[in-house]
C-alpha positions in Angstrom: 0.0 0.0 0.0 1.6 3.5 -1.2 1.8 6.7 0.9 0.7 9.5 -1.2 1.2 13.3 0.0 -1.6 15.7 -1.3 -0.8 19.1 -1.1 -3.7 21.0 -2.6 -5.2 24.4 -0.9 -8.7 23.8 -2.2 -10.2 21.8 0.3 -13.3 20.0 -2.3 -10.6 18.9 -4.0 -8.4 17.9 -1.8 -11.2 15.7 0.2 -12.5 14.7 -3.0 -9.0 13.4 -4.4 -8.0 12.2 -1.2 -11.1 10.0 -1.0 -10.9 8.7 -4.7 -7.4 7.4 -3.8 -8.2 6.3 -0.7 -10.7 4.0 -2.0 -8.0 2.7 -5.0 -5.7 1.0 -1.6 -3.6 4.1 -1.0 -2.8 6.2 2.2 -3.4 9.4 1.7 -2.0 12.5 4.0 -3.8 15.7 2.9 -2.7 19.0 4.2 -3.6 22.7 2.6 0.0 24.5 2.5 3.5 23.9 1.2 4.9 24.3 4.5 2.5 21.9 6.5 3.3 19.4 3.6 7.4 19.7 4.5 6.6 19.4 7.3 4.7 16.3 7.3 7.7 15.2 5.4 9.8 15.6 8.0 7.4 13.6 10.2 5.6 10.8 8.1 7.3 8.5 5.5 5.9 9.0 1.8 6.0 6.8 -1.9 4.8 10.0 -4.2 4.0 13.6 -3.6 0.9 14.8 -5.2 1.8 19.1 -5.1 -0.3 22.0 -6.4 1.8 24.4 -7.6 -0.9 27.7 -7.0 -0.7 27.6 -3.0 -0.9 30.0 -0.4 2.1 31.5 1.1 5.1 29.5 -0.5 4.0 28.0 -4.0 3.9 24.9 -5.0 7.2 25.6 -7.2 9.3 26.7 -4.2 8.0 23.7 -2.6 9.1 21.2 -5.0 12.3 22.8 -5.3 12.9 21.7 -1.2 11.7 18.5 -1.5 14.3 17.9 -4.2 16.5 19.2 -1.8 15.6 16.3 0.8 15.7 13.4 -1.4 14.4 12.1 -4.5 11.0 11.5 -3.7 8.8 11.5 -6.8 6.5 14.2 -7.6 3.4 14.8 -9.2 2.4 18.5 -9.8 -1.1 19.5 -10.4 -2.0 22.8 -12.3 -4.9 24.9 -13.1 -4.2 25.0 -16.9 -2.3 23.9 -19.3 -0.1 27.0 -19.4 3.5 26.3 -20.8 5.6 28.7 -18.2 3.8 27.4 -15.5 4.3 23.7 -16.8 8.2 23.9 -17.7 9.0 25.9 -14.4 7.3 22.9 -12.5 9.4 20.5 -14.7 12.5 22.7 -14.5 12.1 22.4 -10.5 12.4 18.4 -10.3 8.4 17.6 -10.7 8.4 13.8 -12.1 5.2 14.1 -14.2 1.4 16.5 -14.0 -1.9 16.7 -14.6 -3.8 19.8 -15.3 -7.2 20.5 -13.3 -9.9 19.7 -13.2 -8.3 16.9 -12.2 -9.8 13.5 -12.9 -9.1 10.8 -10.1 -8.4 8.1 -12.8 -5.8 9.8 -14.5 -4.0 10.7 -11.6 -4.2 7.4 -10.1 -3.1 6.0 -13.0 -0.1 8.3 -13.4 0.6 7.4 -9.7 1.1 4.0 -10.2 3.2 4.4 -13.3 5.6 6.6 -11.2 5.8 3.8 -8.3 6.2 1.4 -10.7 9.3 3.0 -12.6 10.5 3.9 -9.2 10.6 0.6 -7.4 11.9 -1.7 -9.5 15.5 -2.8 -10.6 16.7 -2.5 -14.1 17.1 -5.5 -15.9 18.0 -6.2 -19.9 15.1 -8.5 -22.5 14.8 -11.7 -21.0 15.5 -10.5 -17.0 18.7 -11.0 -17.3 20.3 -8.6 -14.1 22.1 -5.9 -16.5 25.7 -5.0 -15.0 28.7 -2.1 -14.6 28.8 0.1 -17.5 31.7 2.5 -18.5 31.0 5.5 -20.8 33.9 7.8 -20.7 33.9 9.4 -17.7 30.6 8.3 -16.5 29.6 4.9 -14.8 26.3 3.3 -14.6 26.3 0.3 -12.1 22.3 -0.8 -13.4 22.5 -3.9 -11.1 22.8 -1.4 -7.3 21.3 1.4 -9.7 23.9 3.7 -9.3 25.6 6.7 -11.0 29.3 8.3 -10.8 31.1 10.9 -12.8 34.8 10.5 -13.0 34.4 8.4 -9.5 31.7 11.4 -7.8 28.5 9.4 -7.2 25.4 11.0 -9.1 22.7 12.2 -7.5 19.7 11.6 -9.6 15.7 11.8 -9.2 13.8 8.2 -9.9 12.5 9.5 -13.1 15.9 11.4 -14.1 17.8 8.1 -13.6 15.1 5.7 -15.2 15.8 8.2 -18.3 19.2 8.0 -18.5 18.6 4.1 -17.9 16.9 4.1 -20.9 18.9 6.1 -23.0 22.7 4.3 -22.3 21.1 1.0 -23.0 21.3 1.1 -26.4 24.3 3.8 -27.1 24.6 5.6 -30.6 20.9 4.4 -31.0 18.4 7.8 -31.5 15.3 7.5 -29.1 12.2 9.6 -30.3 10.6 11.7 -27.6 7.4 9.5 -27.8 9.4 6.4 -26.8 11.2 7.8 -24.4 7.5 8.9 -22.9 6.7 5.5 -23.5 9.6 3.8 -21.7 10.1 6.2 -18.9 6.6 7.6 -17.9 4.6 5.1 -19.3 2.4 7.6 -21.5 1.2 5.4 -23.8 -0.9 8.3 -26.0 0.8 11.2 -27.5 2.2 12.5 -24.9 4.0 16.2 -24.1 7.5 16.2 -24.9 8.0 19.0 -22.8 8.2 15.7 -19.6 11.2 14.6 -22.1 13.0 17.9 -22.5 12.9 19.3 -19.1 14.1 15.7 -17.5 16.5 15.5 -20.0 18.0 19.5 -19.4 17.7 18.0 -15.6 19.9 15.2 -16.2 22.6 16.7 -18.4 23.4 19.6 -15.8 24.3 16.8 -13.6 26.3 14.4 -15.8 27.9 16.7 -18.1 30.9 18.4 -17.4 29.1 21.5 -19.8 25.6 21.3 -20.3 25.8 24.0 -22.9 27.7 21.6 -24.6 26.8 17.9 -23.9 28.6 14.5 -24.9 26.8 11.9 -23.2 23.2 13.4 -24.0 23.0 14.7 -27.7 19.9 16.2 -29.3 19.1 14.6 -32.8 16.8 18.0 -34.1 13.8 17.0 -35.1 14.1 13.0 -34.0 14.9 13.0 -30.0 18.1 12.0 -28.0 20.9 9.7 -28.1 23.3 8.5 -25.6 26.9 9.0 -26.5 29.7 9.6 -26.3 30.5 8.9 -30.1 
């Protein structure tokens, strides 16, 4: 049974999502601000924060940016439209995936338990066989403990961040389309918004690269997606 953190100021929809989740065999801890929610993070153990980003006081964006601070905890960021600052900035923070409200209880179930899913299990190759240590230049990628160094610094990466670059250095050289990689990492199996594949991607390359401006192990194919390099 997953622990979910809502934090949502509207208190209809906050009763009305935390029932509808309740109900689908999750534990839900509601609370109305960004700094009741870190703090019940500092109290209360949690799978998946569900975060508004319009709340009172500190918004949801500052909010997300401290809970990346804490740990890699995934998050789920709701918003009142489908506004394209409002959406990068909470991707450009460390949000894992959205919704945009009205919110339907389905959908964010469902994108729920694609994010525990991508988040709790190990990485394995076709066929289960337990995939191994991986040397790309100056990076390693140890996919049996699921760990990441640069030039022997360990890597600190988000669940979705990693799962991405997972997905990406398994088949070098090869170009990924943003749709697959939608398809691989966040399980959107519609046409999904690219913008999830961009912002996770600018995420991982300030961490990995030694110039992000400039990257070798992330490359952007214009007009066809990502590969993994270096070549």
């Amino acid at each position: 049974m997953s622990q979910v953190l809502l934090i949502e100021d509207h208190q209809t929809v906050r009763d009305g999502l935390q029932l509808a989740l309740t109900r689908q065999g999750h534990t839900v801890h509601a609370v109305g601000t960004g700094e009741q929610g870190l703090e019940r993070l500092r109290t209360t153990s949690a799978d998946v924060v569900v975060l508004d980003l319009m709340l009172p006081g500190m918004d949801g964006f500052e909010v997300c940016r401290r809970i990346r601070q804490l740990g890699d905890l995934p998050i789920i960021m709701l918003t009142a439209r489908n506004d394209d600052m409002d959406v990068v900035a909470g991707l450009e923070a460390g949000a894992d995936d959205y919704v945009v409200k009205p919110v339907q209880a389905r959908v964010l179930e469902a994108r729920i338990r694609a994010v525990l899913r991508r988040t709790g299990g190990e990485s394995r190759r076709p066929g289960g066989e337990r995939a191994g240590l991986e040397q790309h230049g100056a990076l390693t990628i140890d996919r049996a403990a699921l760990v990441v160094s640069r030039d022997g610094a360990p890597v600190s990466l988000a669940p979705t961040e990693l799962r991405l670059l997972l997905e990406l250095s398994h088949t070098p050289g090869q170009v990924l389309s943003r749709q697959q990689l939608l398809e691989a990492v966040w399980e959107h199996g519609y046409l999904g918004d690219s913008r999830l594949v961009d912002a996770c991607v600018q995420r991982v390359r300030a961490k990995i690269e030694a110039d992000s401006s400039a990257p070798v192990f992330i490359q952007t194919v214009r007009g066809f997606g990502y590969r993994f390099g270096p070549l």
